[in-house]
SEVEXDREN-529428 format. One record per residue (C-alpha): residue number from 1; residue in three letters; x, y, z. Coordinates in nm, 3 decimals, m for minus. Layout:
% SEVEXDREN-529428
<loke nr="NUM" rest="ALA" x="X" y="Y" z="Z"/>
...
% end
This chain:
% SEVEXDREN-529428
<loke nr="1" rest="UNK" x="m2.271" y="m2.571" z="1.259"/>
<loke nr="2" rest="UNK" x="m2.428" y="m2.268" z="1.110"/>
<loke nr="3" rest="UNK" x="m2.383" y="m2.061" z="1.440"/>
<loke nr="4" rest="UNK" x="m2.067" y="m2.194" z="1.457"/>
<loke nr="5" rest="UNK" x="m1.943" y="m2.096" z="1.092"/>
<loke nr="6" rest="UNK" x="m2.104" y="m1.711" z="1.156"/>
<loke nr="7" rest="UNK" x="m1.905" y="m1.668" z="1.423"/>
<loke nr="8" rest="UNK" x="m1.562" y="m1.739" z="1.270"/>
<loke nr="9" rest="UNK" x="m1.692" y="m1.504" z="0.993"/>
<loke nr="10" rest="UNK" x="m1.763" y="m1.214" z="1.232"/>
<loke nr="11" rest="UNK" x="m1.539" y="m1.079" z="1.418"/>
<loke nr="12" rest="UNK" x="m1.453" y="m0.756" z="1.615"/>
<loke nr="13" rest="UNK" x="m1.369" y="m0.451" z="1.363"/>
<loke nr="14" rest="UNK" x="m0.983" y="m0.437" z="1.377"/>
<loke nr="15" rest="UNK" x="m0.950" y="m0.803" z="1.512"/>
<loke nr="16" rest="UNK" x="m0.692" y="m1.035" z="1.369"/>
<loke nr="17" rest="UNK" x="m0.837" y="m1.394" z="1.235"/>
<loke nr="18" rest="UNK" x="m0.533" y="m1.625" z="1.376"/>
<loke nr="19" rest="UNK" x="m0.679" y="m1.879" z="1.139"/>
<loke nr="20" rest="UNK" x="m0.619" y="m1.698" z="0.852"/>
<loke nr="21" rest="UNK" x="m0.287" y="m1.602" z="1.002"/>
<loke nr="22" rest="UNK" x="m0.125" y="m1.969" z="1.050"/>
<loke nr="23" rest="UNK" x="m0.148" y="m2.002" z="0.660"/>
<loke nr="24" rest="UNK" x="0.044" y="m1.689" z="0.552"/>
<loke nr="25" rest="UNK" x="0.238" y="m1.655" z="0.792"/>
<loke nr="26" rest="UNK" x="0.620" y="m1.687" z="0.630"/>
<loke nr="27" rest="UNK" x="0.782" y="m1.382" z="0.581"/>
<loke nr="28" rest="UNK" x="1.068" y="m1.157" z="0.502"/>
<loke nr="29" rest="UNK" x="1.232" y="m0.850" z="0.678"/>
<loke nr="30" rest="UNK" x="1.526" y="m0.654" z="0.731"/>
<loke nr="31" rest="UNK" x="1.703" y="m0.486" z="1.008"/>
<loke nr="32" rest="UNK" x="1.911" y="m0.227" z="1.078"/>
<loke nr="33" rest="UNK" x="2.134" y="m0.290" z="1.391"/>
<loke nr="34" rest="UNK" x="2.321" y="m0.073" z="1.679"/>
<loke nr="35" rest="UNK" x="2.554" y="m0.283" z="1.848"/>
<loke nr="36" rest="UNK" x="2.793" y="m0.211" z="2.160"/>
<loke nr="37" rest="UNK" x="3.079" y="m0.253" z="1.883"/>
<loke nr="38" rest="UNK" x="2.975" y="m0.105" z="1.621"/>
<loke nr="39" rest="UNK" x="2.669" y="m0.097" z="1.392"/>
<loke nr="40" rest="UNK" x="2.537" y="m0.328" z="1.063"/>
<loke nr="41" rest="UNK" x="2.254" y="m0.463" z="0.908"/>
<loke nr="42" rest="UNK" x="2.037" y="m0.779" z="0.901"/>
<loke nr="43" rest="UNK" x="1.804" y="m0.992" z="0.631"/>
<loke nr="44" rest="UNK" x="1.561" y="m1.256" z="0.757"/>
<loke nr="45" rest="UNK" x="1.363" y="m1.529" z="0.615"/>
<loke nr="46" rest="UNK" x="1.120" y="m1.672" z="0.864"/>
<loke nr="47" rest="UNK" x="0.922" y="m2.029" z="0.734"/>
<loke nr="48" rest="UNK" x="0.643" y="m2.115" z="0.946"/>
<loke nr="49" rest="UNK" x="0.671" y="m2.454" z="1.106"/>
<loke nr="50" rest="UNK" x="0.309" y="m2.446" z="1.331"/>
<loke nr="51" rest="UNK" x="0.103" y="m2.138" z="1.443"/>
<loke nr="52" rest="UNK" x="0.366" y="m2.044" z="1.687"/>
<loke nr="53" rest="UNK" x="0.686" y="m2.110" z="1.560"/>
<loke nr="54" rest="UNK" x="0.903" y="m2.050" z="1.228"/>
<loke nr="55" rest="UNK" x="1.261" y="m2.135" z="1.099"/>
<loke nr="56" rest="UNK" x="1.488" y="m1.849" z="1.091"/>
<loke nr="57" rest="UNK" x="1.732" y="m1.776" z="0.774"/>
<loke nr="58" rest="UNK" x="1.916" y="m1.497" z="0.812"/>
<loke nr="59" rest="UNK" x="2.255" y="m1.282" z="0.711"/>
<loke nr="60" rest="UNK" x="2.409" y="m1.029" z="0.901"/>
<loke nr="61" rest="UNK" x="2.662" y="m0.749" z="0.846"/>
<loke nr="62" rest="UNK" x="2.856" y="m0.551" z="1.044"/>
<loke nr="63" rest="UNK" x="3.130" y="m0.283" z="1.111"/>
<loke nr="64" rest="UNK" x="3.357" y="m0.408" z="1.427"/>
<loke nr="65" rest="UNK" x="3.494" y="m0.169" z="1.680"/>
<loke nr="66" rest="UNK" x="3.765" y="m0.229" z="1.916"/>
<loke nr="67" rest="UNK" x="3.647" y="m0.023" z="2.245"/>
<loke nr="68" rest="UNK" x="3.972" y="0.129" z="2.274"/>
<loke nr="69" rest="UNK" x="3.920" y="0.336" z="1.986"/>
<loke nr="70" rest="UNK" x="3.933" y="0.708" z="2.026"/>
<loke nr="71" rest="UNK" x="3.928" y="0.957" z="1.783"/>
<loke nr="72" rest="UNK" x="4.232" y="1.233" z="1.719"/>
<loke nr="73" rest="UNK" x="4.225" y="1.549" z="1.534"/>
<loke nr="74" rest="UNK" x="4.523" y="1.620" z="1.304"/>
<loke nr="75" rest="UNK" x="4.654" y="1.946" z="1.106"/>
<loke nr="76" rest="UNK" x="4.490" y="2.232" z="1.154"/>
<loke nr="77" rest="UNK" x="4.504" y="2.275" z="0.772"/>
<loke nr="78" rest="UNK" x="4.228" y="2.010" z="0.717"/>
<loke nr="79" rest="UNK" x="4.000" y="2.108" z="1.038"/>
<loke nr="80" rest="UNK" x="3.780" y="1.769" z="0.913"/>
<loke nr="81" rest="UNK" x="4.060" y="1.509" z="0.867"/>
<loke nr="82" rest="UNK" x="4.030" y="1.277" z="1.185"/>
<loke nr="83" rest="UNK" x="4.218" y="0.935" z="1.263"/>
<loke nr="84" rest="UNK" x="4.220" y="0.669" z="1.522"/>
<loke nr="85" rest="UNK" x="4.547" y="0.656" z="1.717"/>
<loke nr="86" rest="UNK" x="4.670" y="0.305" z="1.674"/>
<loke nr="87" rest="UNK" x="4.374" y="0.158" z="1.458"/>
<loke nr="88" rest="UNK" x="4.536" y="m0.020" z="1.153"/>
<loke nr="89" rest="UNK" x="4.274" y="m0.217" z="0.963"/>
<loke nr="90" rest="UNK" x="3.893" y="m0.152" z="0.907"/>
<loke nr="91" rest="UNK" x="3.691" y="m0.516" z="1.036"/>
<loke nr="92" rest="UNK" x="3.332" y="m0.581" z="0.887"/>
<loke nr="93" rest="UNK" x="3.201" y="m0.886" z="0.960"/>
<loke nr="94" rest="UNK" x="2.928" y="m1.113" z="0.782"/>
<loke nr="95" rest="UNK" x="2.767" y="m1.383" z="0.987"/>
<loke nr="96" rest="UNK" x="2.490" y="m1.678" z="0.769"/>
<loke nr="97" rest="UNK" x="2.277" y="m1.759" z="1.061"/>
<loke nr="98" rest="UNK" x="1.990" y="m2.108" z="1.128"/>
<loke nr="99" rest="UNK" x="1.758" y="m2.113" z="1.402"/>
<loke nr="100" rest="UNK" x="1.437" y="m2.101" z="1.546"/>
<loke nr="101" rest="UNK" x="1.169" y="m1.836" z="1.671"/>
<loke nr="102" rest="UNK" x="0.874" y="m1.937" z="1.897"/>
<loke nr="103" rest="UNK" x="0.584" y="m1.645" z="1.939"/>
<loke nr="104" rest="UNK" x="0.498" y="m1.625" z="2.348"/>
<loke nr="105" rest="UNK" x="0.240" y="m1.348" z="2.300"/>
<loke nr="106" rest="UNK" x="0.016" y="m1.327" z="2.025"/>
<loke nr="107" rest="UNK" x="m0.123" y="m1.015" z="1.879"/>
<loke nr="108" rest="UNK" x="m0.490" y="m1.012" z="1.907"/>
<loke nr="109" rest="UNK" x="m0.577" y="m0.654" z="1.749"/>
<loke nr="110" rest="UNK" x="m0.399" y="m0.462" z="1.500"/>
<loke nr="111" rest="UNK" x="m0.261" y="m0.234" z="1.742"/>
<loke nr="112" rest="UNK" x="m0.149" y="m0.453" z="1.961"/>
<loke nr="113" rest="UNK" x="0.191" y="m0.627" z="2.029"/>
<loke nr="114" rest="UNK" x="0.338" y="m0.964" z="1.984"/>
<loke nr="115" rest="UNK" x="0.593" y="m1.135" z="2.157"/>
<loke nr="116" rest="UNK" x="0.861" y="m1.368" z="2.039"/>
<loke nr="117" rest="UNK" x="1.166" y="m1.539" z="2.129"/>
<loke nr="118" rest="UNK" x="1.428" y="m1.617" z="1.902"/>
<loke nr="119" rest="UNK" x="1.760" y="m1.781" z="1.826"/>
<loke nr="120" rest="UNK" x="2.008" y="m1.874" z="1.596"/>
<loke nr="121" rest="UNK" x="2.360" y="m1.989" z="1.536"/>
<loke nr="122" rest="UNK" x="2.605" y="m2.009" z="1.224"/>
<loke nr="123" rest="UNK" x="2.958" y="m1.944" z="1.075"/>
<loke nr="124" rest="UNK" x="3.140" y="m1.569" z="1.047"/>
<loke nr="125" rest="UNK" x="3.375" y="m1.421" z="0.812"/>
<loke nr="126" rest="UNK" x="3.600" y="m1.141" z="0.989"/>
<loke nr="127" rest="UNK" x="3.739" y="m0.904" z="0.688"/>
<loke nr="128" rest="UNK" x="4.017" y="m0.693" z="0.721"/>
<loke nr="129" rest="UNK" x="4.129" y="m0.430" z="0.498"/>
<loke nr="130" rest="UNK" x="4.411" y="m0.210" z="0.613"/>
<loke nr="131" rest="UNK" x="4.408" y="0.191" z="0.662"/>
<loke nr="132" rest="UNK" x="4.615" y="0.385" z="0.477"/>
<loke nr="133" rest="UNK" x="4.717" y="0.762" z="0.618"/>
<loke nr="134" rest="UNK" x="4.847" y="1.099" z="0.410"/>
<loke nr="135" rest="UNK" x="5.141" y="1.152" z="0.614"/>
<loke nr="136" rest="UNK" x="5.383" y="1.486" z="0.618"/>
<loke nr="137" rest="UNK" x="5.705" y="1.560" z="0.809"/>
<loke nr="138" rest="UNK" x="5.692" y="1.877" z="1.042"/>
<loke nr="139" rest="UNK" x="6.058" y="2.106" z="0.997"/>
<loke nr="140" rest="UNK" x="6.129" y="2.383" z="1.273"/>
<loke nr="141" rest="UNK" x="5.797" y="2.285" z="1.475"/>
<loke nr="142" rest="UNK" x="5.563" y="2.367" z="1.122"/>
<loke nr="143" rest="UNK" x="5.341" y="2.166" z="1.009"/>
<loke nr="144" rest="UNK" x="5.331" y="2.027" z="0.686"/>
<loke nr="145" rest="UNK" x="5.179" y="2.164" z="0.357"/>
<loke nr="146" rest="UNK" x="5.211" y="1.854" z="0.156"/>
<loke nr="147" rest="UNK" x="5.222" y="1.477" z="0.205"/>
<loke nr="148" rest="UNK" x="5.559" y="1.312" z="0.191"/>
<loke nr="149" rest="UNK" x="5.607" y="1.121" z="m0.161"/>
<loke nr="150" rest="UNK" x="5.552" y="0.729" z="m0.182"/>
<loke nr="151" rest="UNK" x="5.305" y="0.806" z="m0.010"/>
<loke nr="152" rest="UNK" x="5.008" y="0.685" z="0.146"/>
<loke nr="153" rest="UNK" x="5.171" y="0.492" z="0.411"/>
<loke nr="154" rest="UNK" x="5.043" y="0.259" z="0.672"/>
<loke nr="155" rest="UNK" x="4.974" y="0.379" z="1.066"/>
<loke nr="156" rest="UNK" x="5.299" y="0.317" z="1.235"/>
<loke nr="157" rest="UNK" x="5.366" y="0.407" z="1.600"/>
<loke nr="158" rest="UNK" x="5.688" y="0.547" z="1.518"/>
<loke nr="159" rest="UNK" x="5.518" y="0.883" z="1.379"/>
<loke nr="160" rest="UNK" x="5.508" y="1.049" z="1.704"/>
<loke nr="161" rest="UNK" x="5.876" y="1.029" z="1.760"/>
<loke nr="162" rest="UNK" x="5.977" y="1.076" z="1.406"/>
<loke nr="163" rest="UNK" x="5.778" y="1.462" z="1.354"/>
<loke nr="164" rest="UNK" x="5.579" y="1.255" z="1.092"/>
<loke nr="165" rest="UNK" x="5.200" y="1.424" z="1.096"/>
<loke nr="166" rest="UNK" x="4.883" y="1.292" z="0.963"/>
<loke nr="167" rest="UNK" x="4.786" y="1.530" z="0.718"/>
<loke nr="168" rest="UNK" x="4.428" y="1.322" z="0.602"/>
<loke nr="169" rest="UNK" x="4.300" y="0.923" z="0.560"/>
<loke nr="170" rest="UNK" x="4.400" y="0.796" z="0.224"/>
<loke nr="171" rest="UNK" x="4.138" y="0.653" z="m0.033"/>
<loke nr="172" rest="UNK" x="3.929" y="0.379" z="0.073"/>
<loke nr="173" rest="UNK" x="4.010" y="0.141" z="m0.190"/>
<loke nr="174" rest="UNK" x="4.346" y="0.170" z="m0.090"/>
<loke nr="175" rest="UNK" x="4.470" y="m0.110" z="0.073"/>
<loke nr="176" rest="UNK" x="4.225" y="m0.359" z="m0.102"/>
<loke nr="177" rest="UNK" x="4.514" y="m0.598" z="m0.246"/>
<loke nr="178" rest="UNK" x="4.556" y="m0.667" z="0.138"/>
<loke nr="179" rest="UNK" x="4.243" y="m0.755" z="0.303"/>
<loke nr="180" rest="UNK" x="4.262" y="m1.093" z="0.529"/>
<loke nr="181" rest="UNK" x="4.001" y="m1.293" z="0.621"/>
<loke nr="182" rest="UNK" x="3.982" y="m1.468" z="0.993"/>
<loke nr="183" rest="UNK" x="3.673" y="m1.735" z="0.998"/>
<loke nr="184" rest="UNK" x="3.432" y="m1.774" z="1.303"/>
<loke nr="185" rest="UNK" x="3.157" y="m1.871" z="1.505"/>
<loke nr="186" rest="UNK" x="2.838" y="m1.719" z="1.641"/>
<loke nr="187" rest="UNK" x="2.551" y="m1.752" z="1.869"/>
<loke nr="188" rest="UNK" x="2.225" y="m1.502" z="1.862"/>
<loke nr="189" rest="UNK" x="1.986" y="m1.495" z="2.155"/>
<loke nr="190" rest="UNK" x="1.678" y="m1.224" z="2.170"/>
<loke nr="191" rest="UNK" x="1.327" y="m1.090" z="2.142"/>
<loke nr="192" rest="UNK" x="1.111" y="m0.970" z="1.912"/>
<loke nr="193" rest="UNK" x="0.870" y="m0.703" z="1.965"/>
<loke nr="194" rest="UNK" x="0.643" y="m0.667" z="1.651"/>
<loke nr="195" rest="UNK" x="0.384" y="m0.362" z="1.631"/>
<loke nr="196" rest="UNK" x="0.163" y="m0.202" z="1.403"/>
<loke nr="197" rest="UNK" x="m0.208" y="m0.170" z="1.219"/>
<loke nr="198" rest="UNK" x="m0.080" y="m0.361" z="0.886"/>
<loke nr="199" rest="UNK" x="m0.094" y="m0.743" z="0.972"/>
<loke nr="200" rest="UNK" x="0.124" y="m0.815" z="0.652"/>
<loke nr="201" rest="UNK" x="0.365" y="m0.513" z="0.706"/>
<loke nr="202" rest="UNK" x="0.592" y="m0.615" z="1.019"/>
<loke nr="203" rest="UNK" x="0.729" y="m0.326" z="1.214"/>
<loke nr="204" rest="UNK" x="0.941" y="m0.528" z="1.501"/>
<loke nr="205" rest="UNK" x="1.184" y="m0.403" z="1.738"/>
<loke nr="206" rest="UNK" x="1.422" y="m0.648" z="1.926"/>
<loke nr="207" rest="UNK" x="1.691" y="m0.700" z="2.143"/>
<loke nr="208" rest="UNK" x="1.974" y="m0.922" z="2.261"/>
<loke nr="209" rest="UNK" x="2.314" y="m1.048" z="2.290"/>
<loke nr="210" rest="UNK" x="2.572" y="m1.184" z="2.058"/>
<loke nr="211" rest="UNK" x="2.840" y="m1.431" z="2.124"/>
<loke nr="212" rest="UNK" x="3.117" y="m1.519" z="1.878"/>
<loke nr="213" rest="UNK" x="3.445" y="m1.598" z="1.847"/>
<loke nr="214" rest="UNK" x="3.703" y="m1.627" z="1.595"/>
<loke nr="215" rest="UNK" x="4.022" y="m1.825" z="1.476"/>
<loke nr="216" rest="UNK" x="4.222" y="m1.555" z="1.613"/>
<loke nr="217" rest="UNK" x="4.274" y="m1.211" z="1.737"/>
<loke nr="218" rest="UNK" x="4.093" y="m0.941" z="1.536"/>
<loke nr="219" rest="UNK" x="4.422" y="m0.670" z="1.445"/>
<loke nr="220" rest="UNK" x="4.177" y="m0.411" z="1.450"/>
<loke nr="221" rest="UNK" x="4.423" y="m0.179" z="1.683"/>
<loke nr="222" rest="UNK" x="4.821" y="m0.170" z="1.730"/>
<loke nr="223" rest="UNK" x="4.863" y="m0.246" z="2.099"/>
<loke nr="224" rest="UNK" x="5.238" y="m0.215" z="2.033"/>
<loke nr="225" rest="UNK" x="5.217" y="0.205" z="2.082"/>
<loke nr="226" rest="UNK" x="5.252" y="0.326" z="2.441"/>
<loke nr="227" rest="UNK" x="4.995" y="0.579" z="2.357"/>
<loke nr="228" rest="UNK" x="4.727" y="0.411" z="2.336"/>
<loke nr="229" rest="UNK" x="4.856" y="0.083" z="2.583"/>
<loke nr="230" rest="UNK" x="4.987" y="0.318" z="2.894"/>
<loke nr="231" rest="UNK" x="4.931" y="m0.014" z="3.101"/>
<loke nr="232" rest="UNK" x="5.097" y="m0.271" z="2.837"/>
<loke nr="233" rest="UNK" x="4.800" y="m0.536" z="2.864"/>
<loke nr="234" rest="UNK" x="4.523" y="m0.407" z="2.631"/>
<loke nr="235" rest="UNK" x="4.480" y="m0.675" z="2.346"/>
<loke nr="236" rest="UNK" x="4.302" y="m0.678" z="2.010"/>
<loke nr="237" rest="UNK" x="3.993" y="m0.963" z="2.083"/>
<loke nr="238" rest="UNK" x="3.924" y="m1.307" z="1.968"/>
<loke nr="239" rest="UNK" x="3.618" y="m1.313" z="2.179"/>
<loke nr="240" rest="UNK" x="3.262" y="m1.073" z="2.200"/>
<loke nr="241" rest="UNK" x="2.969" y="m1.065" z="2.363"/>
<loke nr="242" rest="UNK" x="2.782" y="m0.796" z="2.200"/>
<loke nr="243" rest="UNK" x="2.427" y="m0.608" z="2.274"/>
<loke nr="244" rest="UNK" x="2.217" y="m0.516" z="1.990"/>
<loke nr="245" rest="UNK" x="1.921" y="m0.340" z="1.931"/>
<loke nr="246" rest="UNK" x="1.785" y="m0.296" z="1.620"/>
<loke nr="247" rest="UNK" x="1.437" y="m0.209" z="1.410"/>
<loke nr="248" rest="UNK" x="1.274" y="m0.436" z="1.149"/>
<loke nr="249" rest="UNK" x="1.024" y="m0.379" z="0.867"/>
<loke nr="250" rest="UNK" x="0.894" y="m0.637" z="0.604"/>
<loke nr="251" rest="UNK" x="0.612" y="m0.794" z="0.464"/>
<loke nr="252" rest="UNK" x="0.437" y="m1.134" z="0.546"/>
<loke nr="253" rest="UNK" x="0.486" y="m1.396" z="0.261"/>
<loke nr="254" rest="UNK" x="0.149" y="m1.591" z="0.159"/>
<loke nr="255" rest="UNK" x="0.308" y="m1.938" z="m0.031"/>
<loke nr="256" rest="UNK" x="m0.068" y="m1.966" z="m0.176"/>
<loke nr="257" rest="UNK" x="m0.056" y="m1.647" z="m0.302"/>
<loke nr="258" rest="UNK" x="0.301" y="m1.680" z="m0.454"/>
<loke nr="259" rest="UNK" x="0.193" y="m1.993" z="m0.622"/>
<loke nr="260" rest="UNK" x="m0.103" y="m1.851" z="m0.777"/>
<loke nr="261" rest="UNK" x="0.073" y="m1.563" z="m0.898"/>
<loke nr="262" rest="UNK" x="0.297" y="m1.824" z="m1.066"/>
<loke nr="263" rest="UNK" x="0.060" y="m1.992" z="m1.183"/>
<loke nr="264" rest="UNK" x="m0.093" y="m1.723" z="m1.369"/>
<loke nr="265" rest="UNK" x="0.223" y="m1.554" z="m1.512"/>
<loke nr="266" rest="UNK" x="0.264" y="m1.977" z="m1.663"/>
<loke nr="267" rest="UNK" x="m0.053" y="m1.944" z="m1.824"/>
<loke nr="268" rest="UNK" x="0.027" y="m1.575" z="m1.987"/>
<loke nr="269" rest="UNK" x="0.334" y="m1.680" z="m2.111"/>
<loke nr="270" rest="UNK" x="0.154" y="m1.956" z="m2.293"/>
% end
C-alpha cells in the first residue's frame, strides 16, 4: 500500500495528476468567434459530470451577414464614408445554448493537447435595427455639399434613379425606436482543442458548424433593387449553416476551493 501511495505522489516533472484533475475540473471561458457570416463572441460554463465529460452553459453573440453584401464608396468629399448597396437593417444575434462535451484525448503533460467533442442546442433572438443614410441630391452632374433636410433617411432603391447620393451613414443610435426581433432555433456541433503549460488557465481552439433557423426571413438586404438582384431570385435567409472558428481562454473552477473561500469570508464577517 505504501509503494502504491509513493507512486501516486511521484510523478514525472511537468506531468498532470488526472486524479487531482476529476475534482476541479468545472470551469469558465470565453471565446471570440469568426464565422462564415460574420463574427461574435461566446461565454461558457462547463460542470463536470465524470472525468470525461461536463455540461455545457453557454451564450453567444453575433453580428449576421447576408453574403451578398458588398461594400460601395460614396462622395468623394468624405473619401471614408462607405455603405452597403441594398443592406437596410444591422442583425446581431444572441443564442442561450445546453449541451454536452465528452474529452476523447486527454492531456497527459502540460504541453500537450487535449481533445474534446462538443455539442449544444438552444433558442435565438434575431435583432434588427434599421440603417439610416446622410443623403444629398446631385444638380447639373455635382455632387452634393450638404445633406438634404429631414434628413437621415432610410436606404431606398429609388436613389439611383432619383440623383439622390449618399453623402455618409447616419448615427448609430438612430433607428433604435425601430428594432424588431425574429425568434429562433439553433444547433452547435464541434471540437475543442485545448493547449498550454497552465493546467487551470485553458487556452482552447475549436471548430465547427452552426445550424439555425428562424421564424422568418432575416431583412438584412433589399432584394427589391435590380442592382444588387441582376437575376431576380436572391432572397434574404431564414436558414444558416455557418462555420466557426474561434479561440478560448479561462480558468478551471475548483467547487472545494470556492466553498472554502466562502467559508472563510462567513467567518470574517462574523
Amino acid at each position: 500500500m505504501g509503494v502504491i501511495s509513493s507512486y501516486t505522489a511521484v510523478y514525472a516533472q511537468g506531468e498532470i495528476d488526472h486524479q487531482q484533475r476529476v475534482f476541479f475540473r468545472n470551469e469558465w471561458s470565453v471565446g471570440l468567434m469568426i464565422n462564415s457570416n460574420g463574427f461574435g463572441g461566446n461565454y461558457r460554463y462547463g460542470q463536470r459530470i465524470n472525468a470525461a465529460d461536463k455540461r455545457l452553459y453557454e451564450i453567444d453573440f453575433a453580428y449576421l451577414r447576408d453574403p451578398k453584401e458588398f461594400r460601395s464608396y460614396v462622395v468623394e468629399r468624405n473619401s471614408n464614408a462607405r455603405y452597403v448597396e441594398g443592406k437596410t437593417n444591422f442583425a446581431v444575434n444572441f443564442r442561450i445554448g445546453y449541451g454536452k462535451q465528452h474529452e476523447r484525448f486527454r492531456k497527459h503533460d502540460r504541453g500537450g493537447i487535449a481533445i474534446r467533442r462538443f455539442h449544444n442546442f438552444g433558442p435565438s433572438i434575431a435583432v434588427l435595427k434599421p440603417i439610416y443614410y446622410n443623403v444629398g441630391t446631385s444638380t447639373m452632374g455635382r455632387l452634393p455639399l450638404d445633406p438634404l433636410p429631414d434628413n437621415p433617411h432610410r436606404y431606398s432603391p429609388m436613389w439611383n434613379s432619383s440623383n439622390i447620393w449618399v453623402i455618409n451613414r447616419a448615427s448609430f443610435f438612430k433607428g433604435f425606436s425601430e428594432i424588431g426581433i425574429v425568434p429562433g432555433a439553433f444547433g452547435k456541433f464541434g471540437y475543442n482543442f485545448e493547449f498550454g503549460s497552465h493546467d487551470r488557465i485553458i487556452h482552447a481552439l475549436e471548430a465547427g458548424l452552426i445550424a439555425e433557423g428562424f421564424l422568418q426571413r432575416l431583412q438584412i438586404m433589399d432584394f427589391g433593387n435590380p442592382d444588387i438582384n441582376h437575376s431576380r431570385i436572391a432572397q434574404n435567409q431564414q436558414f444558416f449553416l455557418t462555420v466557426f472558428l474561434s479561440y478560448r481562454f479561462g480558468r478551471i473552477v475548483d467547487p472545494y476551493e470556492v466553498r472554502k473561500k466562502r467559508e472563510r469570508s462567513r467567518e470574517i464577517s462574523y
